[in-house]
N, C-alpha and C positions, 0 to 999 in steps of 0.2 A: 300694216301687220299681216293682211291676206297674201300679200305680195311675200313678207321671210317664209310665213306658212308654207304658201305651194313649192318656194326655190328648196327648202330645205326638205321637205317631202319626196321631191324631184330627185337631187342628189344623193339623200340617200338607197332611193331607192334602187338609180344607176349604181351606186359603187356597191352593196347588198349581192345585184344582179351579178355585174361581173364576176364581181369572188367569187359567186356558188358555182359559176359555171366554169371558170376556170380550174377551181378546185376540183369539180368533177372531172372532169376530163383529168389533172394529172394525177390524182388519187388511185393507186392501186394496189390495193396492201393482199392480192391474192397470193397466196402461197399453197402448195401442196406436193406429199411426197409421194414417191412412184411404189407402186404394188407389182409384188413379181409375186404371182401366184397359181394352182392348178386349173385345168379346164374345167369348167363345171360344178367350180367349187362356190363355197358361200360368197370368198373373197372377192371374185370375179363378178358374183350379181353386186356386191355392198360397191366395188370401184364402177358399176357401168350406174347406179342408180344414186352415187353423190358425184355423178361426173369427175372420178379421179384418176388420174392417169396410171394405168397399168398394160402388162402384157403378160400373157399366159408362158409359162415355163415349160419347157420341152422334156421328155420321161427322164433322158441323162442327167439334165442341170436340177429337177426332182428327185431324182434318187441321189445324187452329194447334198443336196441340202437338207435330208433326211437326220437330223440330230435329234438324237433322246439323249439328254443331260441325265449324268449318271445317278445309277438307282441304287441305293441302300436298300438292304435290312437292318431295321435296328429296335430295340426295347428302349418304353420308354417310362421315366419313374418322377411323375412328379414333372416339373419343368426344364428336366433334362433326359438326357438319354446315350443311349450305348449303341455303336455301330457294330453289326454282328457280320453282316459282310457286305462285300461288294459286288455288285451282279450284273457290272457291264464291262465293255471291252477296248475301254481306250488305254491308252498307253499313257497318258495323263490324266491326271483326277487333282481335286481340291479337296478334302473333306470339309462338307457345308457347316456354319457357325450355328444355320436354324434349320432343324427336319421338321416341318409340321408343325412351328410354335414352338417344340422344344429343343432346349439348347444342347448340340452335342460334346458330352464333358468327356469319356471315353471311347477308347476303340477295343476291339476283343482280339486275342493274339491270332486268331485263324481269322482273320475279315478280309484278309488280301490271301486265302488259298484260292487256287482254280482262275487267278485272274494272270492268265499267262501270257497276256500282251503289255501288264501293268509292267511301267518303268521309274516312273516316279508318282510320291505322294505328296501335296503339300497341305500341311497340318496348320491348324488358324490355335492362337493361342489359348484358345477357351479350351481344348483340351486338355485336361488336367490327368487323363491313363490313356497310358499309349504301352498296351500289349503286345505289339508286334514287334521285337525287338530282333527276332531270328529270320527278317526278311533275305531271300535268296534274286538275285539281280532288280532287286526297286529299290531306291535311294530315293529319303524320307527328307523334306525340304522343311525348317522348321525355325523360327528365331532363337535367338542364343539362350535368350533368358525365359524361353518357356518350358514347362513342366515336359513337352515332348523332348527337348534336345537334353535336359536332365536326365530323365530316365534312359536313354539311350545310350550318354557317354558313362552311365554308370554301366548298364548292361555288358558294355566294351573293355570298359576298366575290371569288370570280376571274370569275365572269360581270360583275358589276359594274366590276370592274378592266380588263378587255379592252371593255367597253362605254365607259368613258373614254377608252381606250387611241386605240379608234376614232375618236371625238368629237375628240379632238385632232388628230390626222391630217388631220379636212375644213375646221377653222379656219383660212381664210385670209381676208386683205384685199381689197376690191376696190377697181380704181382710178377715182380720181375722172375724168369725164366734162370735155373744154375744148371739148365745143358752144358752151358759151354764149356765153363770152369770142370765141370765131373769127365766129361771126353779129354779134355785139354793133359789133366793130370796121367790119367791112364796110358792114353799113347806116347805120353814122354818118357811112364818109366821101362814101357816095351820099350824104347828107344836106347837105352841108357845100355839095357842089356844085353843090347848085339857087340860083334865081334870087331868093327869097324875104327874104333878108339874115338877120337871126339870128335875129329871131320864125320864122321859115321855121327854119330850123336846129333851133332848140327844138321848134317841134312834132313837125316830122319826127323828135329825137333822141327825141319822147314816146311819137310813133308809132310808131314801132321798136321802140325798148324794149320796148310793147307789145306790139309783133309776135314780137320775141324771146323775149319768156315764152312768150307763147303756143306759141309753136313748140318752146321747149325743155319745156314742159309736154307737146305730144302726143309729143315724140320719146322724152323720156325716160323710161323708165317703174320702175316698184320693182325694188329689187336680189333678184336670182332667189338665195335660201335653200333650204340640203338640211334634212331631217328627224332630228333626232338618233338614233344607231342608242340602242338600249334595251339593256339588259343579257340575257341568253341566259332564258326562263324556268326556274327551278328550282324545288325540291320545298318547299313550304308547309310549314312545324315550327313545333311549340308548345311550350312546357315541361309535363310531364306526372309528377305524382305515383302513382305508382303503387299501386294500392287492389285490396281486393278481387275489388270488382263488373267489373274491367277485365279478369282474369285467369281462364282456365278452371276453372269451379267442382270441376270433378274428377280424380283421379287412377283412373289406371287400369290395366291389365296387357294385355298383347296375348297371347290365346291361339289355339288354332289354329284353332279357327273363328269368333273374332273379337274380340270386347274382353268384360273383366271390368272395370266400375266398380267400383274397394275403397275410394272414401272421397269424400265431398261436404264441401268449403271453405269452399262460402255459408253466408250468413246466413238466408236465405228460408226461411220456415214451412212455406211450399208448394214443392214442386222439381216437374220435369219431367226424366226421364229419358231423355236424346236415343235417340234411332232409330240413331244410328252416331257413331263419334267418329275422324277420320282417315280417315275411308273406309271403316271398318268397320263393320259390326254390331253393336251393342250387345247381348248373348245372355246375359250373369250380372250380376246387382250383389251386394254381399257385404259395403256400407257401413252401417256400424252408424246407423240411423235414430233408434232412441230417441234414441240417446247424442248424435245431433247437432240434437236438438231439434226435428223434422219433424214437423209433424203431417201431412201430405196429400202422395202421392207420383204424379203418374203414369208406369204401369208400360208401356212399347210392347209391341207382339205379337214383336215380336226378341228379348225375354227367356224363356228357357229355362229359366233356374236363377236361383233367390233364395236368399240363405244371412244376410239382413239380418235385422233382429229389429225384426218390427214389431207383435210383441205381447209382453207378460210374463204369468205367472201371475199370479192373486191372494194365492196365497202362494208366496213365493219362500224361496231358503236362509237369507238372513236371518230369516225368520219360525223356521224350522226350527232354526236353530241358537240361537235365541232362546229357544225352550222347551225347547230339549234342556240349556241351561244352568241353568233352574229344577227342570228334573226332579235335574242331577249334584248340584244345591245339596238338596235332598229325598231323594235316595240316601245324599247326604254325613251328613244329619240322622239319619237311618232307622239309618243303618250305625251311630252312634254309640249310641243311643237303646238297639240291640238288645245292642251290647257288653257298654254299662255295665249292662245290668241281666241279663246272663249268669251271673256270679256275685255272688250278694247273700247271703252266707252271715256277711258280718260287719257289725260299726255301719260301719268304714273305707273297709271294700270300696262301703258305700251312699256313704257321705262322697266318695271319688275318684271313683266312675259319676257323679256328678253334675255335674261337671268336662270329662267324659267330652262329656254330655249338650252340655253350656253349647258347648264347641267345636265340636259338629253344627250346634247350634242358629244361632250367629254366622253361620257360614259359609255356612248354606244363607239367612240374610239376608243377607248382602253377595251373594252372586250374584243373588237374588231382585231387591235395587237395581239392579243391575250391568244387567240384562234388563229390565226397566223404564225404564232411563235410556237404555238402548241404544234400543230400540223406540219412545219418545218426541222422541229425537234425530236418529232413523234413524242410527246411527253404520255403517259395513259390516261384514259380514261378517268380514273379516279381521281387526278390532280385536275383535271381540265376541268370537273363537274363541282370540285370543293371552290376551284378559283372563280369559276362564274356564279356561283351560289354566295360568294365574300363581293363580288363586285357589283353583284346585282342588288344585292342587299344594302351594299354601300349607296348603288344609284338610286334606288327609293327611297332612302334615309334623306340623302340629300334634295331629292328633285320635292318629297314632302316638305321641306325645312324652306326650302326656296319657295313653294305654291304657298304655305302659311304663313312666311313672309310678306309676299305680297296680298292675302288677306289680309293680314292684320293693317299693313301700310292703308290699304283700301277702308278698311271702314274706319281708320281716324283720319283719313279724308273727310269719308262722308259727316263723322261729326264735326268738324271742325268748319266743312259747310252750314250741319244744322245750327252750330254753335255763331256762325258769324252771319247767319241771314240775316236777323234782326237789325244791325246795322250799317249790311248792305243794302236791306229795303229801305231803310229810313234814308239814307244819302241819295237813291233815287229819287223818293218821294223830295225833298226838299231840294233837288238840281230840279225837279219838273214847277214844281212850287217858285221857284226863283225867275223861270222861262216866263209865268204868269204872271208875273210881278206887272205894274204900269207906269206908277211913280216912282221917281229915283228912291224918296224915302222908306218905299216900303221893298224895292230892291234892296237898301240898304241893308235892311236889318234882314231880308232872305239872305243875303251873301253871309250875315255872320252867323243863322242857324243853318248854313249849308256847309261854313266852314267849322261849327263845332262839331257836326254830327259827321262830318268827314276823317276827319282824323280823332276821331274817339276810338278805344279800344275796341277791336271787331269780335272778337269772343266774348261770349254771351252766357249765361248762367242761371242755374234756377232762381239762384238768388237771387237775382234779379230783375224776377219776373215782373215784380209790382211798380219796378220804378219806370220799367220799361213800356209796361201798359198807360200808366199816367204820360209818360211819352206820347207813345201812340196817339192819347185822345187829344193832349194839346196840339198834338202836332193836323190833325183833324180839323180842331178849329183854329190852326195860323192857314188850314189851305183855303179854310172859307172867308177868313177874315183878308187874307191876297185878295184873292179873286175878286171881293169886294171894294178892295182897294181903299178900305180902313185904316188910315194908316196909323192913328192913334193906340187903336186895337190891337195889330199887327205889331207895334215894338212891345207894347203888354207882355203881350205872348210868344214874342220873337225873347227875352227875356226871362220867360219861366223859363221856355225848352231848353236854353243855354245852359239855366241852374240847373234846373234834372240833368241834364248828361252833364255835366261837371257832376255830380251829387254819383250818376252811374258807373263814369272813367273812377271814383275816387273807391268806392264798392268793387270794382271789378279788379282793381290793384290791391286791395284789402283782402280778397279772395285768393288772389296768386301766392 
């Protein structure tokens, strides 16, 4: 048993060895993203003192990355609020769903004066007043079905309405002009009355005629037309789906000396961390980088404190908790290993350590898999510690179950020893008793109390303590009465002993 002891201690400890070392060595869960940041700046001491990779930004590539996300004014009432204007200068804007905790339900009709690079607005449906309906070149982006594009295509439909309204009011007739008939008349009957007869008459009524167009041609001239009035200008809207790229990439917390970014929405690999957000400062970010997939971040000289994780170990807890489960699967082996061969003082006791052994052995290979399939699959941390904490428990359940097995086998060994000594010592005593023998006759009768007391029933019993003591003493005096070689004496009492163990074999089947 010393010999499975050491081979099995041996092996496991080479195969143990191997794995951790080979595992270290391919193990490298380092990751971290790049810092593009100012000289001098906090960002620059936080990346030289968590060893993360960064380069200082040059004044030009700092002044375009110089973003202050757009600033309101607004009042606020309760858990919402009113946008009163707008105080920056892009040509795009979004108006924000939350200013400050409160939600923006309205906008105010002058909130887009004086922003004269503003071209479009895109409105989020929590808007429930949208004032600005007489917007001049910005086009309002908005869904179909929200309160913004309602009020807008109403705005559109009553300016158009009072522009017809107008239109009708100047629709009048004008009357027809009787120059021509009142001239017409006159110079015919001047015609009639010259001296010419009717060729006279006819030319003159040709000549006239002529004259009279002519004349109603210079006098009269085109009928004088008003200008249709136009409908009132109103605010340009489009239908607008609302996406990411439209919506502020960040959330953030207002502290007291100015804003905490705690988390980035975009998609972009690369971000830029504005210079102020509201009008504030931007002074901490605390938005987990890895986890949102950033490779390259630049940091402004406004930040103060970083609490982002832009670098990991190369080994991290899962690696740790990885090996610490090959090691409880190797303690589990070891512990069993050392048990079972604690006591080796019988064939039985070898037979059960072995048992013993086999349950160490399992278990410290199912974890061993367990750690291997984990670290291949990268499974986390928290499935890897539930599943060795269920196996581990499982192998102590059973490696108990198996060691109090072989107690329990062990000590009804031992009685089943104390229980048959009695008539293992007597079959001694009467083979030696038989050896003394002289005469054939008192051979004789030894061979038949060596063959009752040989195959009499070997468990033994309280109860039958008193027959077996009477035993005992005759059997005392058949060793003296041999040895003396009485041989009268010796069938006497070759003859009790036979009836006590018959009287004991019949007591001891009485008992079962």
């Amino acid at each position: 048993m010393k010999k499975i002891k050491l081979t099995v201690i041996i092996i496991l400890t080479v195969i143990i060895s191997v794995y951790v070392s080979v595992f270290t060595i391919l193990y490298n869960h380092h990751r971290s993203s790049f810092i593009l940041c100012e000289k001098g700046s906090y960002a620059e001491e936080y990346a030289k003192t968590n060893n993360v990779d960064y380069s200082v930004a040059a004044d030009s590539i700092t002044d375009v990355m110089k973003l202050e996300y757009e600033q309101f004014s607004y009042t606020a009432s309760g858990i919402e609020c009113k946008i009163l204007s707008y105080n920056g200068k892009s040509e795009e804007i979004t108006i924000p769903v939350i200013i400050d905790g409160h939600i923006v339900t309205s906008v105010a009709k002058d909130a887009f004066d004086g922003s004269a690079n503003l071209r479009r607005v895109y409105v989020p449906d929590t808007v429930l007043s949208f004032e600005a309906v007489d917007l001049e070149d910005i086009t309002v982006y908005c869904s179909v079905n929200s309160p913004t594009y309602r009020q807008l295509e109403y705005a559109r439909s009553e300016a158009q309405a009072k522009a017809d309204a107008e239109n009708a009011k100047t629709e009048e007739t004008e009357p027809v002009s009787d120059l021509t008939t009142e001239i017409a008349e006159t110079d015919t009957e001047d015609a009639v009355s010259g001296a010419d007869g009717v060729s006279s008459v006819t030319e003159a009524k040709e000549t006239d005629t002529a004259t009279v167009e002519t004349d109603v041609e210079t006098t009269e001239g085109p009928a004088e037309t008003k200008e249709p009035v136009l409908p009132k200008k109103t605010t340009d809207f489009k239908e607008w789906i609302a996406d990411s790229e439209s919506e502020l990439p960040f959330e953030y917390n207002r502290l007291s000396n100015g804003i905490e970014i705690v988390s980035y929405n975009g998609n972009d690999d690369y971000i830029v961390v504005p210079y102020s957000l509201n009008g504030d400062q931007v002074v901490k970010i605390s938005f987990p980088v890895l986890r949102a997939g950033v490779k390259a971040v630049f940091i402004p000289s406004t930040v103060k404190e970083i609490d982002s994780d832009f670098s990991t170990p190369r080994y991290d807890a899962p690696f740790i908790i990885n090996i610490a489960i090959v090691f409880v699967g190797f303690i589990l082996a070891l512990a069993a290993t050392l048990i079972a061969c604690k006591n080796e003082d019988s064939m039985s006791k070898k037979f059960l350590g072995v048992s013993v052994v086999y349950t160490g052995i399992k278990y410290f290979t199912v974890l061993f898999v367990v750690s291997a399939v984990s670290a291949f699959f990268g499974f986390g941390k928290w499935i890897q510690i539930i599943a060795a904490i269920v196996l581990t428990a499982l192998g102590v359940i059973e490696l108990v179950k198996a060691k109090t097995a072989a107690d329990i086998v062990d000590s009804v060994d031992k009685k089943v020893k104390e229980k048959a000594f009695f008539i293992k010592n007597l079959t001694v005593d009467a083979e030696s008793i038989l050896e003394r023998a002289k005469s054939d006759t008192v051979k004789t009768e030894c061979k038949k109390v060596y063959e009752a007391v040989r195959y009499s029933d070997p468990m033994s019993n309280d109860a039958l303590s008193v027959i077996e003591a009477k035993i005992t003493v005759k059997m005392d005096d058949f060793s003296f009465a041999v040895t003396e070689d009485k041989a009268k004496e010796v069938k006497e009492i070759a003859e009790e002993i036979i009836i006590l163990v018959g009287d004991r074999n019949k007591k001891c089947k009485a008992l079962k």
